[in-house]
C-alpha positions as CSV (number, residue, x, y, z in Angstrom):
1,X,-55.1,23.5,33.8
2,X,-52.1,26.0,33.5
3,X,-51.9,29.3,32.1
4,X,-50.2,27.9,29.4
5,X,-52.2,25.3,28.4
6,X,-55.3,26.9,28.7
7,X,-53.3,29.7,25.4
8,X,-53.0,26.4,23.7
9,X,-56.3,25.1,23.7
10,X,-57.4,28.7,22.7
11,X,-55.3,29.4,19.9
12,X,-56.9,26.2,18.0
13,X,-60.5,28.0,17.7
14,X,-61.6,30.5,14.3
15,X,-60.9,34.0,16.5
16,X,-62.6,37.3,15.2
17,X,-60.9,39.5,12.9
18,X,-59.8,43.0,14.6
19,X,-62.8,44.2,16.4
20,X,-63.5,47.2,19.0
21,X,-62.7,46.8,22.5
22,X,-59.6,44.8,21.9
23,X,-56.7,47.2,22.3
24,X,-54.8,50.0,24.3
25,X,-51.3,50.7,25.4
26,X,-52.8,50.0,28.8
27,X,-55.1,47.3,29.9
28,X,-54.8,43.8,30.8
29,X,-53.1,41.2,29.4
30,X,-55.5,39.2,27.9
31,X,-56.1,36.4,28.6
32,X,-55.2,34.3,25.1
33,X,-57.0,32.9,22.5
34,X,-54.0,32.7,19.4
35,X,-50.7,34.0,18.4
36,X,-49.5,37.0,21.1
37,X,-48.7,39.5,25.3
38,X,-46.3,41.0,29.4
39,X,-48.4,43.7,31.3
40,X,-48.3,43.4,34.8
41,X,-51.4,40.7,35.7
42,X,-51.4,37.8,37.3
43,X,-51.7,34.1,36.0
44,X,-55.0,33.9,37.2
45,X,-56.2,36.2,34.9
46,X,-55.5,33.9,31.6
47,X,-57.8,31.8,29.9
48,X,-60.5,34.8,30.9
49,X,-60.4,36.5,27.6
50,X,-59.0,33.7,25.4
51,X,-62.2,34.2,23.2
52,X,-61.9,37.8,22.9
53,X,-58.0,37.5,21.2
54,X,-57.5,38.6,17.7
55,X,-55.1,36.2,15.3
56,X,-54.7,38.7,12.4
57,X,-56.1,42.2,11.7
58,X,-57.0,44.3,8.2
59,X,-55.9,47.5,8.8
60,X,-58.6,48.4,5.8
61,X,-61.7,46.7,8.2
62,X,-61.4,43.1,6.6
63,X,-62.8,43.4,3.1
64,X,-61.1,40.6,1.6
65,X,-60.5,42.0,-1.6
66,X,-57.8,42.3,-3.4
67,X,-54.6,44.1,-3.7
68,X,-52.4,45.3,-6.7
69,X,-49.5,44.4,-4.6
70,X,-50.5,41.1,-3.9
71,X,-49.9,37.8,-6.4
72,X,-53.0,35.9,-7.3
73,X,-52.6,32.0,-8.0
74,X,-54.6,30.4,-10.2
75,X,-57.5,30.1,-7.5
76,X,-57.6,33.8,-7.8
77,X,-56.5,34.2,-4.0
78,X,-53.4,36.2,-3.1
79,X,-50.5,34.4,-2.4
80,X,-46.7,35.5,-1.6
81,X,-43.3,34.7,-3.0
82,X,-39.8,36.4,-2.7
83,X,-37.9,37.4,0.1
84,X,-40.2,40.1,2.6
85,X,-38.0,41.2,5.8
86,X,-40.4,40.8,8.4
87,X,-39.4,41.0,12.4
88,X,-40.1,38.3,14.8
89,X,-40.5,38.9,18.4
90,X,-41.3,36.6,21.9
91,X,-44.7,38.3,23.4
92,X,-48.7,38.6,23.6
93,X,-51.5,40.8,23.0
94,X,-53.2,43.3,25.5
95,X,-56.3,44.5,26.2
96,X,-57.1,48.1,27.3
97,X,-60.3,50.3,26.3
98,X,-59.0,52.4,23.9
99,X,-57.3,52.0,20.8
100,X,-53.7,51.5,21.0
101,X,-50.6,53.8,21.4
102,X,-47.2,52.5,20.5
103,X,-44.9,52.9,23.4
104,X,-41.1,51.6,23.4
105,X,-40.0,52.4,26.9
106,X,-43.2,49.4,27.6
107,X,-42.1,47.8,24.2
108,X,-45.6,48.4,23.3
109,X,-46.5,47.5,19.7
110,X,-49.5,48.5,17.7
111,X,-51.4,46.1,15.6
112,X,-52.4,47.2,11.9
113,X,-55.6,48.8,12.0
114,X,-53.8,50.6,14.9
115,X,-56.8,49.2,17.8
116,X,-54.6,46.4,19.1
117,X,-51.7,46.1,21.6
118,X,-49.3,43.8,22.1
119,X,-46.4,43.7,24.3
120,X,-42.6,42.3,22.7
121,X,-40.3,40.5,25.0
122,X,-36.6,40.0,24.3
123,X,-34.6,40.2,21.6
124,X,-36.4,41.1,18.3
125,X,-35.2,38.6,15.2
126,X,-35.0,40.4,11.6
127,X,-35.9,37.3,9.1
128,X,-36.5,36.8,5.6
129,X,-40.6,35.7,4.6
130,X,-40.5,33.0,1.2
131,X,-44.0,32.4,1.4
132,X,-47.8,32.8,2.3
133,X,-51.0,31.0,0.7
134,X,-53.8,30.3,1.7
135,X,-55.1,26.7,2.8
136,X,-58.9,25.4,3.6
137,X,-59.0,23.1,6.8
138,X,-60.2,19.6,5.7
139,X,-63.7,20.0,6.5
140,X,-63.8,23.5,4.7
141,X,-65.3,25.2,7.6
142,X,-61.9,27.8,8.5
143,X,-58.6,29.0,6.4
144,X,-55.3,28.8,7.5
145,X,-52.1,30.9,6.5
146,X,-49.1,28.6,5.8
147,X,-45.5,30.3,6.1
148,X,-42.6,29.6,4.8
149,X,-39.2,31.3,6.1
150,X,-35.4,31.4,4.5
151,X,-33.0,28.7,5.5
152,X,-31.2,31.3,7.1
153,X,-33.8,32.6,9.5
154,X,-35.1,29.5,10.8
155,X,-32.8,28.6,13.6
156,X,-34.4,32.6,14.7
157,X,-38.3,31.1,14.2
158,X,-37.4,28.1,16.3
159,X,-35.0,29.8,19.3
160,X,-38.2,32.3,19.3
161,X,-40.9,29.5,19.4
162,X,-38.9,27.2,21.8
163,X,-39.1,30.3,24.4
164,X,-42.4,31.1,23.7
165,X,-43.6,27.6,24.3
166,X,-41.5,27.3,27.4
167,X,-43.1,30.5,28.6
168,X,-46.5,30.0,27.2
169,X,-46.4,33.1,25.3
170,X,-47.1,33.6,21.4
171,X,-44.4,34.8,18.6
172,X,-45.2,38.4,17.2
173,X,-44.9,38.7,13.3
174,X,-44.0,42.5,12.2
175,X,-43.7,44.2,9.3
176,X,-42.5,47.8,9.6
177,X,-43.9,49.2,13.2
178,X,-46.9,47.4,13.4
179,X,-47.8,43.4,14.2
180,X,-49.6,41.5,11.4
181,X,-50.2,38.1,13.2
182,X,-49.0,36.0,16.2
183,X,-47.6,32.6,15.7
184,X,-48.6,29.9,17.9
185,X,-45.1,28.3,18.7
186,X,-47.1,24.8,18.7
187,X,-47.8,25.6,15.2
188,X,-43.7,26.2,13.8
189,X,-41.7,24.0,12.4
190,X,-38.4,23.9,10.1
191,X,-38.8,27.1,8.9
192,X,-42.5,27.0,8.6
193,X,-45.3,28.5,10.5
194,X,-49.3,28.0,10.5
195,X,-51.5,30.6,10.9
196,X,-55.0,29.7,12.1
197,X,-57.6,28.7,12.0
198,X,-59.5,32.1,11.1
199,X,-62.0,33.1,8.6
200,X,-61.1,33.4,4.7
201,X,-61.3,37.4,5.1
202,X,-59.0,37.1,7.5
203,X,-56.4,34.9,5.4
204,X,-56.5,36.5,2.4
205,X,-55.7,40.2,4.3
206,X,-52.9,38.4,6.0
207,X,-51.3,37.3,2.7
208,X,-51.7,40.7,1.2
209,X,-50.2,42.4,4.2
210,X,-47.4,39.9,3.7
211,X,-47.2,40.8,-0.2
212,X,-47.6,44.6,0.0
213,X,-44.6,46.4,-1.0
C-alpha cells in the first residue's frame, strides 16, 4: 500500500495520549498513526511508527479533570461553545529523542506538553472554533471529539484538508504557538471535523484546551 494509505488506516485506531519518546525538533518523520508531519525522510519510512503517533496531548499529563474555563453539559463533561480563533495548518508530526524545540526557519511547531514536534506546510489559515463535545463510539469502547467551525472559515478547513488528503499529510489544529490535535482530512466535512478515536482522557483535555480562555 502507499504511504498515504497506510496514514489512513492508522489514524482510525485509539492512539496514546502524549507519551516520552515522541518528540524533538529533529528526528524522523514519523511514520503516522492520526492527525499530523515534512522532515527530510523518505516514503519508505511511513507506516513504521504509525502506532507510536500521538492524536491529542494534555499539556498537564492527561488527568481528565476538569477546568474552571471549560463548560460542563449536563453529562458533566466539558464541552465548548462561542467563537475560539484557532489556526489551521497542512503538516505532520516528528519524531526525535528529545523533547521538542520550536523552530520557525524549519516551521517547526511544539505540541502542548511541549514533548512533541510537528512540522507546518503552507499557508497557515486563522479560523473561528463554534464547538467541541465529546462523543462515545457506538460500541462505547473509544471517544471522539466532534468540531464544529464558522460558516466563514470552512471553505479554509476544506482547501486545507483537500491538500492534505492529496498529499497524505494530516491538518494541524493551533491555538496560540502550540498544536492541540491533528485532523485527519478523511474525517472533515462542511465545517466539521472528528477527532478520534482516543481515550476519554484524552477527549475531555482536548475540549478543555479548546474552552480555555
Amino acid at each position: 500500500m502507499t504511504p498515504g494509505v497506510l496514514r489512513r488506516i492508522a489514524a482510525l485506531g485509539v492512539l496514546p495520549l502524549a507519551v516520552a519518546g515522541l518528540a524533538a525538533c529533529s528526528g524522523t518523520r514519523a511514520p503516522h498513526a492520526t492527525p499530523g508531519e515534512a522532515a527530510a525522510t523518505s516514503s519508505d519510512d511511513i507506516g513504521a511508527y504509525s502506532s507510536r503517533l500521538t492524536l491529542t496531548e494534555d499539556p498537564a499529563g492527561g488527568s481528565g479533570g476538569g477546568a474552571a474555563s471549560s463548560t460542563y453539559g449536563a453529562s458533566g463533561r466539558p464541552e465548548f461553545h462561542g467563537r475560539a480563533e484557532v489556526t489551521l495548518h497542512r503538516g505532520h508530526q516528528v519524531i526525535a529523542p528529545v523533547g521538542c524545540i520550536a523552530d520557525a526557519r524549519r516551521n517547526r511547531l511544539c505540541g502542548a506538553s511541549g514533548e512533541l514536534t510537528y512540522v507546518a506546510l503552507g499557508e497557515p489559515a486563522a479560523v473561528l472554533l463554534t464547538d467541541a463535545v465529546m462523543a462515545q463510539v457506538p460500541d462505547h469502547t473509544a471517544w471522539l471529539v466532534r468540531l464544529r467551525f464558522a460558516d466563514e472559515s470552512s471553505g479554509d478547513l476544506r482547501a486545507l484538508s483537500d491538500r492534505a488528503s492529496r498529499t497524505g499529510e494530516f491538518v494541524l489544529l493551533r491555538r496560540g504557538e502550540r498544536v492541540l490535535t491533528l485532523l485527519d482530512p478523511h474525517q472533515t466535512e462542511r465545517g466539521h471535523a472528528t477527532v478520534g478515536p482516543v481515550t476519554k482522557a484524552e477527549a475531555w483535555s482536548l475540549v478543555e484546551q479548546l474552552a480555555a480562555p
